[in-house]
Backbone as ProteinMPNN parsed JSONL, in Angstrom:
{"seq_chain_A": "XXXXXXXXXXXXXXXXXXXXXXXXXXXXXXXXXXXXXXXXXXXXXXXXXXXXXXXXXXXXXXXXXXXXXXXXXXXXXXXXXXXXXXXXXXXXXXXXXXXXXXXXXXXXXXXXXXXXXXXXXXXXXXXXXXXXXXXXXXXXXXX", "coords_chain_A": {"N_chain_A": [[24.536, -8.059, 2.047], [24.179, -9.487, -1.123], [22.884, -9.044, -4.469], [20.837, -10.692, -7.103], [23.61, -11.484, -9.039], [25.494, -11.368, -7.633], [26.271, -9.228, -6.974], [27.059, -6.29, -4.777], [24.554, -4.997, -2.156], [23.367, -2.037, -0.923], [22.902, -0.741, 1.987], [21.29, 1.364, 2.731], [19.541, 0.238, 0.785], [18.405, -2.266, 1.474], [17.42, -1.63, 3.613], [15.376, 0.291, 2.803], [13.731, -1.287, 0.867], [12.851, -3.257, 2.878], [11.269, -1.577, 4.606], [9.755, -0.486, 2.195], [8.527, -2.868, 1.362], [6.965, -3.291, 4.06], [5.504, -1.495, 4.42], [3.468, -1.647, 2.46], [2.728, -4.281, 2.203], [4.06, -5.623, 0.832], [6.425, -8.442, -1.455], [8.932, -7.572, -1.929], [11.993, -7.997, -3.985], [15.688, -7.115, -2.801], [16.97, -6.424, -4.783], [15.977, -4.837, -7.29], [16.046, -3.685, -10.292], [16.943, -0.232, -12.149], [17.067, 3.012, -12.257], [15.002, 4.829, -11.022], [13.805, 2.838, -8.922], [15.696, 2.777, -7.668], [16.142, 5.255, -6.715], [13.527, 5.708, -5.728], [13.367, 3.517, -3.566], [16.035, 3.504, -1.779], [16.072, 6.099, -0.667], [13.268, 7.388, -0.826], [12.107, 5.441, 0.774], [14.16, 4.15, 2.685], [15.115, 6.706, 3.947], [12.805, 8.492, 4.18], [10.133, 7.535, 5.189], [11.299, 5.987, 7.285], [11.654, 7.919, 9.354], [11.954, 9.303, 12.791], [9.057, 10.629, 14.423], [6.295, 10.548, 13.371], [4.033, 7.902, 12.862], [2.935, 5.026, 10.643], [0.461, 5.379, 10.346], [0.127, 7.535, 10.613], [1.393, 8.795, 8.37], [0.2, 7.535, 6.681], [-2.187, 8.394, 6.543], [-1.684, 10.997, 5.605], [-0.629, 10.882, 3.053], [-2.836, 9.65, 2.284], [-4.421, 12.349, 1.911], [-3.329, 14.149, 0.266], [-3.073, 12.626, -2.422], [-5.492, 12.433, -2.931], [-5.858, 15.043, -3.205], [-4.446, 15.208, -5.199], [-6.08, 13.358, -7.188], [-5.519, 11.01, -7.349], [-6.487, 8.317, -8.094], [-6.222, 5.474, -9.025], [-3.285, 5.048, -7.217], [-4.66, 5.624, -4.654], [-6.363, 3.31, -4.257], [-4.175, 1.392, -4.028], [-2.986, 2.736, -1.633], [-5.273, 2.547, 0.355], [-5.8, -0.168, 0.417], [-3.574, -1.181, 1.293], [-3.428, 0.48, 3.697], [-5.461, -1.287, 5.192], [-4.717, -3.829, 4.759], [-2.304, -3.535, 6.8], [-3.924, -3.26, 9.045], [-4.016, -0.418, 10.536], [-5.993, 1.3, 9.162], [-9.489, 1.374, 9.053], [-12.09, 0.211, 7.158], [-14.117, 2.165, 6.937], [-12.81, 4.183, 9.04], [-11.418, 5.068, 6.49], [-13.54, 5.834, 4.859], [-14.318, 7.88, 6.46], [-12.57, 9.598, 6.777], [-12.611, 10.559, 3.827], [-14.671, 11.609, 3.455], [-14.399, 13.84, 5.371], [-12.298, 14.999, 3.628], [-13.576, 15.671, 0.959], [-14.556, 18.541, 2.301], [-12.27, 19.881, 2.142], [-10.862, 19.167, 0.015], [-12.821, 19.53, -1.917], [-15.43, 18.057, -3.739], [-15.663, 16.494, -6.069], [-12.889, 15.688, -5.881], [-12.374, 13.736, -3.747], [-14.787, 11.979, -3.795], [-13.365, 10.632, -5.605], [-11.534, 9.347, -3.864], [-13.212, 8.103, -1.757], [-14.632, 6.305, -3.83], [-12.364, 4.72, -4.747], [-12.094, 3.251, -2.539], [-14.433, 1.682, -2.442], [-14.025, 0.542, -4.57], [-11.647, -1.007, -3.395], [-12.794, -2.746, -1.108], [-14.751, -4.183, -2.472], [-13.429, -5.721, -3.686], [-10.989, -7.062, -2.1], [-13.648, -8.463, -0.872], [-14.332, -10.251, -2.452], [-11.783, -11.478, -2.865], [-12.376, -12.827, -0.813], [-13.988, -14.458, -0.32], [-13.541, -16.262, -2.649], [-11.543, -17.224, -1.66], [-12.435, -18.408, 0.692], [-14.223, -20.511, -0.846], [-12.106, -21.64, -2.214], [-11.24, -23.011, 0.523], [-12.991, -24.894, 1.345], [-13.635, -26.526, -0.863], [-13.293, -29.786, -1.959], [-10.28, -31.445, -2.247], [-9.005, -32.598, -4.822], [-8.499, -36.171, -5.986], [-5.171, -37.884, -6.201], [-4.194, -39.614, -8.842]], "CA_chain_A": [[23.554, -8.699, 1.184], [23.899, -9.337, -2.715], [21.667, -9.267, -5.324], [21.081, -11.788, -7.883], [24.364, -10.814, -9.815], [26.608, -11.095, -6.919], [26.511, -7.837, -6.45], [26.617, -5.726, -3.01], [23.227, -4.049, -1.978], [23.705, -0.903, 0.509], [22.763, -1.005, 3.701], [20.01, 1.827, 2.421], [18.635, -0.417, -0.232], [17.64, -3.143, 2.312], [17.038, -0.625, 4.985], [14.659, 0.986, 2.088], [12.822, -2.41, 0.219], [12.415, -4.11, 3.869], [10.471, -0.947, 4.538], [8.43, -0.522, 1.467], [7.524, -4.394, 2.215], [6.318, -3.137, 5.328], [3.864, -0.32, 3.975], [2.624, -2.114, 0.885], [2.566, -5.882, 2.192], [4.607, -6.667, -0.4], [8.018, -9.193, -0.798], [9.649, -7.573, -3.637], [13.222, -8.256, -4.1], [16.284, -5.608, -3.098], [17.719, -6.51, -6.793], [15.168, -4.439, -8.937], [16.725, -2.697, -11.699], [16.722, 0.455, -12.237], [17.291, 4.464, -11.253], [13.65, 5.159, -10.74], [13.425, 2.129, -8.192], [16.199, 2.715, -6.459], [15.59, 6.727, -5.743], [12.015, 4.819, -4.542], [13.95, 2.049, -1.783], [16.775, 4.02, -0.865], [15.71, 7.483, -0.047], [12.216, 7.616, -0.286], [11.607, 4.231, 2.33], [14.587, 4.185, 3.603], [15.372, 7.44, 4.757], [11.869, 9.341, 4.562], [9.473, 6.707, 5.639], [12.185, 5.478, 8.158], [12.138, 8.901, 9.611], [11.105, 9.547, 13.184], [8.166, 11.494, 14.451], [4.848, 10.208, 12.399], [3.723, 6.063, 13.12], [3.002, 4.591, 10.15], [-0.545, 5.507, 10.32], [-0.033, 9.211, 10.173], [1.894, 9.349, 6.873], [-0.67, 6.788, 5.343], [-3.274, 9.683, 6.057], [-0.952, 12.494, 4.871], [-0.221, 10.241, 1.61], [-4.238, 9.707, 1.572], [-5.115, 13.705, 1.934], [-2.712, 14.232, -0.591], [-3.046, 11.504, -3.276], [-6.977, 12.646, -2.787], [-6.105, 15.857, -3.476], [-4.335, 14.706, -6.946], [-6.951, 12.872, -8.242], [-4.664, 9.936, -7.841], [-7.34, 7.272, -7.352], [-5.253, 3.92, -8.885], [-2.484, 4.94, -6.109], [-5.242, 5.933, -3.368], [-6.599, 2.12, -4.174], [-2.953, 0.863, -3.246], [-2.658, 2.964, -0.403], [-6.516, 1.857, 1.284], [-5.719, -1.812, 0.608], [-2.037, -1.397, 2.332], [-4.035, 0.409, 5.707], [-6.284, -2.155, 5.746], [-4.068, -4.981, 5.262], [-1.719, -3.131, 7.885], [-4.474, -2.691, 10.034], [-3.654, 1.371, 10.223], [-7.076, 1.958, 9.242], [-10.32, 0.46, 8.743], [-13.008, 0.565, 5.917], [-14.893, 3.107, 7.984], [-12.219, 5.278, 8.793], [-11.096, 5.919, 5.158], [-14.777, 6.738, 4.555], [-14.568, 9.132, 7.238], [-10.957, 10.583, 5.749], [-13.516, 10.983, 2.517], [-16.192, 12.796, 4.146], [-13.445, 15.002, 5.667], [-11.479, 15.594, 2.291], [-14.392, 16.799, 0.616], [-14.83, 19.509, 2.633], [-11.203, 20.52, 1.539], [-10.492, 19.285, -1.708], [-13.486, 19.848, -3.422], [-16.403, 16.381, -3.724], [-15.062, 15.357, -6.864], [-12.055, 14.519, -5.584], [-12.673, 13.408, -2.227], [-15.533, 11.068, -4.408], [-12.486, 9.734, -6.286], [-11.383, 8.464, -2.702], [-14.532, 7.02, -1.637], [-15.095, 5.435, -4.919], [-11.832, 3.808, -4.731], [-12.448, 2.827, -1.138], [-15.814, 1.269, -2.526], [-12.924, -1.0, -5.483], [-10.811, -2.063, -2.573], [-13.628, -2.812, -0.312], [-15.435, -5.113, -3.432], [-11.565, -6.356, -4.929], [-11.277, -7.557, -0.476], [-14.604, -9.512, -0.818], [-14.321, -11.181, -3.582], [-10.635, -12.471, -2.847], [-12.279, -13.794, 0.503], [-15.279, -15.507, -0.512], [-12.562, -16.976, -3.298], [-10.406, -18.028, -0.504], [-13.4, -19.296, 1.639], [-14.321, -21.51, -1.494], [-11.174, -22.749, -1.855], [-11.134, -24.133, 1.229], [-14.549, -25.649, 1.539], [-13.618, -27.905, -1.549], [-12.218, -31.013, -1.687], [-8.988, -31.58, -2.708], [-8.794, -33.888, -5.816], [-7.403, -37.391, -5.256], [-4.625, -37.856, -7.094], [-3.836, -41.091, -8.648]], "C_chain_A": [[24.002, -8.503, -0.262], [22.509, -10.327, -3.507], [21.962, -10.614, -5.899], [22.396, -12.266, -8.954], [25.222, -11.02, -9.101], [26.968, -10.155, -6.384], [26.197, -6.866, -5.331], [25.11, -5.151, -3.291], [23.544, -3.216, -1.292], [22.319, -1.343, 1.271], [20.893, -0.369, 3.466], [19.263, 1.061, 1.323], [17.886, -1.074, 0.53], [17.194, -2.909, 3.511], [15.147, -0.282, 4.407], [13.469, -0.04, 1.842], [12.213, -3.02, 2.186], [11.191, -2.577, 4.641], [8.997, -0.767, 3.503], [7.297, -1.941, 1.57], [6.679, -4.127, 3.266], [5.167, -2.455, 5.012], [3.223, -0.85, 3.318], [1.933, -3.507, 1.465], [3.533, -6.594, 1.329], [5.457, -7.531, 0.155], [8.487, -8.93, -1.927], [11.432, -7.581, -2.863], [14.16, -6.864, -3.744], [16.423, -5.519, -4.203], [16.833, -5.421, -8.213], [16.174, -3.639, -9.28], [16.245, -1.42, -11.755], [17.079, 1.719, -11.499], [15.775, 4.462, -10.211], [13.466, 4.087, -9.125], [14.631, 2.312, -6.958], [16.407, 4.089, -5.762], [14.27, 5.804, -4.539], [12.717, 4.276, -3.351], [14.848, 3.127, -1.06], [16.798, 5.632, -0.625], [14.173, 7.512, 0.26], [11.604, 6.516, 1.257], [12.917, 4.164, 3.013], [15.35, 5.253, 4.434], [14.049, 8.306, 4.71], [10.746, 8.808, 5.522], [9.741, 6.252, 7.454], [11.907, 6.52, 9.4], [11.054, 8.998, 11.239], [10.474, 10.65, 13.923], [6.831, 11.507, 14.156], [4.932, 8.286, 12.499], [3.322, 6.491, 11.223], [1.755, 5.344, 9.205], [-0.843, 6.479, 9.819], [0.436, 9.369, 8.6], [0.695, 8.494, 5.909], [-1.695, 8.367, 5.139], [-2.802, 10.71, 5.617], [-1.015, 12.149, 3.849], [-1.474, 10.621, 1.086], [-4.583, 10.924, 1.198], [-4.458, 14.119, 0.173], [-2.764, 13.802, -1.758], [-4.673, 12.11, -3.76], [-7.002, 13.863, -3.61], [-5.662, 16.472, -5.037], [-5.34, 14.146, -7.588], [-6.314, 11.617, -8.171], [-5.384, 8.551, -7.232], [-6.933, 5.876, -7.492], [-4.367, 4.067, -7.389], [-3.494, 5.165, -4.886], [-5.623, 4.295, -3.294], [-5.134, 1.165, -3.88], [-2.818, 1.321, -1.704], [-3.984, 2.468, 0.642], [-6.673, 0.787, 1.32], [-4.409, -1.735, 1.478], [-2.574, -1.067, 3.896], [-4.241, -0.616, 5.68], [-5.94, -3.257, 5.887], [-3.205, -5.334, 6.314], [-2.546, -2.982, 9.191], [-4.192, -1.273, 10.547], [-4.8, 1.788, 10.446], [-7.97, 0.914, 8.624], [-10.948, 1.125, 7.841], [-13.391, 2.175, 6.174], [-14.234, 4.522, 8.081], [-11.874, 5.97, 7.529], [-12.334, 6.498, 5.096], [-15.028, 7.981, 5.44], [-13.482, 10.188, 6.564], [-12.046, 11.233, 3.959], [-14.458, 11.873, 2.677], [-15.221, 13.949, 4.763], [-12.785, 15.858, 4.665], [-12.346, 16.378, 1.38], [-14.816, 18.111, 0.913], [-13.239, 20.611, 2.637], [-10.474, 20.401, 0.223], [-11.112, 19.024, -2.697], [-14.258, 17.664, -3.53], [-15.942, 15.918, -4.952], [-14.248, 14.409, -6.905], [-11.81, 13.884, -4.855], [-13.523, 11.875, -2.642], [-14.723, 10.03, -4.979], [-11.741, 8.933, -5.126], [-11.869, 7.538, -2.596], [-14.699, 5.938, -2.835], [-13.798, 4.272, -5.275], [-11.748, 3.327, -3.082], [-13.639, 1.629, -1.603], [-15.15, -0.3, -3.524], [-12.738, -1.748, -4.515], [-11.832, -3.097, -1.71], [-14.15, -4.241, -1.038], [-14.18, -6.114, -3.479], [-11.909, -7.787, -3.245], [-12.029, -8.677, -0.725], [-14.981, -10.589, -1.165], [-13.353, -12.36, -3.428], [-11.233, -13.523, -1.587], [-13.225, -14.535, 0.621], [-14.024, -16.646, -1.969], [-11.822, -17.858, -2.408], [-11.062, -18.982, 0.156], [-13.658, -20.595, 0.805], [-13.049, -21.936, -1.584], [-10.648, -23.866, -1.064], [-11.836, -25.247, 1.472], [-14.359, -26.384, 0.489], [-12.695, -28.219, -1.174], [-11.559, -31.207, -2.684], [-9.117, -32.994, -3.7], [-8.288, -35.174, -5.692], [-6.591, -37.725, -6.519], [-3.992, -39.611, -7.232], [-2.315, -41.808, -8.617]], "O_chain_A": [[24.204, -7.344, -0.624], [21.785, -11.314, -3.374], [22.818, -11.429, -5.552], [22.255, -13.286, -9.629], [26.268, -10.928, -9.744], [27.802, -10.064, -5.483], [25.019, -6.698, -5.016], [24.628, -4.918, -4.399], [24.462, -3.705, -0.635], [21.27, -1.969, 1.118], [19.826, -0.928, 3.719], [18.155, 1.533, 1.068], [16.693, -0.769, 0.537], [16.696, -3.698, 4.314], [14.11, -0.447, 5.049], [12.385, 0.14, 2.398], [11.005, -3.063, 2.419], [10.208, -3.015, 5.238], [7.799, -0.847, 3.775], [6.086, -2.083, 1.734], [5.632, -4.767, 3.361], [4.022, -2.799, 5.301], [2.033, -0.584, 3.489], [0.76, -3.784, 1.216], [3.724, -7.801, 1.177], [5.62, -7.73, 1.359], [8.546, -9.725, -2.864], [11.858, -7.299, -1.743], [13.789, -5.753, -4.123], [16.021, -4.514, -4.79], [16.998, -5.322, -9.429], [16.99, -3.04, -8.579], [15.065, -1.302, -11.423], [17.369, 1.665, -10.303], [15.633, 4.164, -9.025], [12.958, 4.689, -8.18], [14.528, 2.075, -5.754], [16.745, 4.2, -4.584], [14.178, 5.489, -3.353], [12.517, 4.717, -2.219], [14.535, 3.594, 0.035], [17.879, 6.169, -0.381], [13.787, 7.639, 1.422], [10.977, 6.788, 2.281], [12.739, 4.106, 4.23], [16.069, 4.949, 5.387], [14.266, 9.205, 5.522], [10.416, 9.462, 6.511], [8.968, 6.19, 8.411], [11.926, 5.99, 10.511], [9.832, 8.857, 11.189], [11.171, 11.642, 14.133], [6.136, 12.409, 14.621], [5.919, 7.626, 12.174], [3.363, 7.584, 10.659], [1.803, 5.737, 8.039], [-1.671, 6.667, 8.928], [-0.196, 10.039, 7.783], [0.391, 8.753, 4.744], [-1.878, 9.103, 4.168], [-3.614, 11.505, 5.143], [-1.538, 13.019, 3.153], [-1.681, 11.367, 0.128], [-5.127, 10.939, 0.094], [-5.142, 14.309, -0.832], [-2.442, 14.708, -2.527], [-4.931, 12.187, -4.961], [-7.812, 13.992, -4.528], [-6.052, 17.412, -5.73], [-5.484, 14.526, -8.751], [-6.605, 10.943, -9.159], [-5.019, 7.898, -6.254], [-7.091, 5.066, -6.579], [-4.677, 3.315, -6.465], [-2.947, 4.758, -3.862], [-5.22, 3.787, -2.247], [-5.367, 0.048, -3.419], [-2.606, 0.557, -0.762], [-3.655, 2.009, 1.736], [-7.539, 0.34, 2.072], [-4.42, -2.434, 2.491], [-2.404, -1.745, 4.91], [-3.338, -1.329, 6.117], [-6.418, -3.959, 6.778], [-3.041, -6.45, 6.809], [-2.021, -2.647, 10.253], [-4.271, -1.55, 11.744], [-5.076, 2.46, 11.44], [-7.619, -0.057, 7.953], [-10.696, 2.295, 7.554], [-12.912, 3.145, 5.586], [-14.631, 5.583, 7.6], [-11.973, 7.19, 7.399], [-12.36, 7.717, 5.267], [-15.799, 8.899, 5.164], [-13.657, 11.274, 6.011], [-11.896, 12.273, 3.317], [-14.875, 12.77, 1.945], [-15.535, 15.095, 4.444], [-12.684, 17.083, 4.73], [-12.048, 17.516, 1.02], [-15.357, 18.821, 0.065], [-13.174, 21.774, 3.033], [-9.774, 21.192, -0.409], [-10.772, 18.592, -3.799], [-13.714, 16.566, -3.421], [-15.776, 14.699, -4.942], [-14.251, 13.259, -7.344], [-10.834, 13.174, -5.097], [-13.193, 10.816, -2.109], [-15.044, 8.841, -4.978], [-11.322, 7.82, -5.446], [-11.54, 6.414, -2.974], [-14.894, 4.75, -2.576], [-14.015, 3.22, -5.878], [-10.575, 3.01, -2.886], [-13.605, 0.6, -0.928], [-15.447, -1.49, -3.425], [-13.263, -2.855, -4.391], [-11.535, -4.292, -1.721], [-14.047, -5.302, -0.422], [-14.293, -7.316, -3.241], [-12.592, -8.81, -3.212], [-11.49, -9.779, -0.828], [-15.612, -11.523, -0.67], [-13.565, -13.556, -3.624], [-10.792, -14.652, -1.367], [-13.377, -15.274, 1.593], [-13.994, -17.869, -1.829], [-11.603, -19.061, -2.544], [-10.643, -20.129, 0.311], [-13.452, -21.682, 1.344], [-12.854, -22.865, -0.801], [-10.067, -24.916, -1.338], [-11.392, -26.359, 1.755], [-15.064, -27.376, 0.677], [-11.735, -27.771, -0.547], [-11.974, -31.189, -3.843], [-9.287, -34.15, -3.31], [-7.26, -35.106, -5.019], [-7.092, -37.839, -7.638], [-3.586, -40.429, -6.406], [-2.209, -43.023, -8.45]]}, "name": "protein", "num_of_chains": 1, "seq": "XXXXXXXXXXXXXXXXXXXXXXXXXXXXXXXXXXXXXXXXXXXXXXXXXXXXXXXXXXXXXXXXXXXXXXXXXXXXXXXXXXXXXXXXXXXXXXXXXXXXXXXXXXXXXXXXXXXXXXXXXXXXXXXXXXXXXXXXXXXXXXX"}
């Protein structure tokens, strides 16, 4: 594979990105630029992620316990839209992973879960009553 540049990709780059695609939903490109991005593709997704022993499912909830237990509520709202778009985990369950975390890392930050559980949950609703109207009108006629 080459990038946009002509230039080779390793094997772990597109081993790595065709992974993170997988966790996130995304379709980002192998080509990004950068150190920072490519520690991210080619070690962290494609040899930690990759790694086996733990489905998909399990590391989301290790990430979540974890992430929860930072305070890291923008990235916990990436990672509870990626279950749920993965099917991994449902609304429900994170709220249960929240009600569990509190009783180990303390209700503030366990709250900072839930409360981004409560974004994604809204962000979700919105896009799909958006979507629903979109379809339900009619298409302009063009002259």
């Amino acid at each position: 594979m080459t990038d946009l540049n002509g230039h080779s990709i390793s094997e772990a780059r597109t081993r790595g990105v065709s992974k993170m695609n997988e966790v996130y939903g995304w379709n980002l490109p192998a080509d990004v630029p950068g150190e920072f991005f490519a520690v991210t593709a080619d070690h962290l997704f494609a040899d930690i992620w990759t790694r086996p022993g733990l489905s998909m499912r399990d590391r989301r909830l290790l990430l979540l316990g974890a992430i929860t237990a930072q305070g890291q509520t923008d990235v916990a709202k990436i990672q509870i839209n990626a279950a749920i778009l993965n099917e991994e985990l449902t609304e429900q369950q994170v709220e249960e992973a929240a009600i569990f975390l509190c009783h180990y890392t303390g209700w503030p930050l366990a709250t900072g879960l839930n409360n981004a559980l409560i974004s994604v949950k809204s962000d979700r609703r919105k896009a799909a009553r958006a979507a629903e109207k979109a379809a339900t009108e009619p298409t302009p006629a063009k002259d």
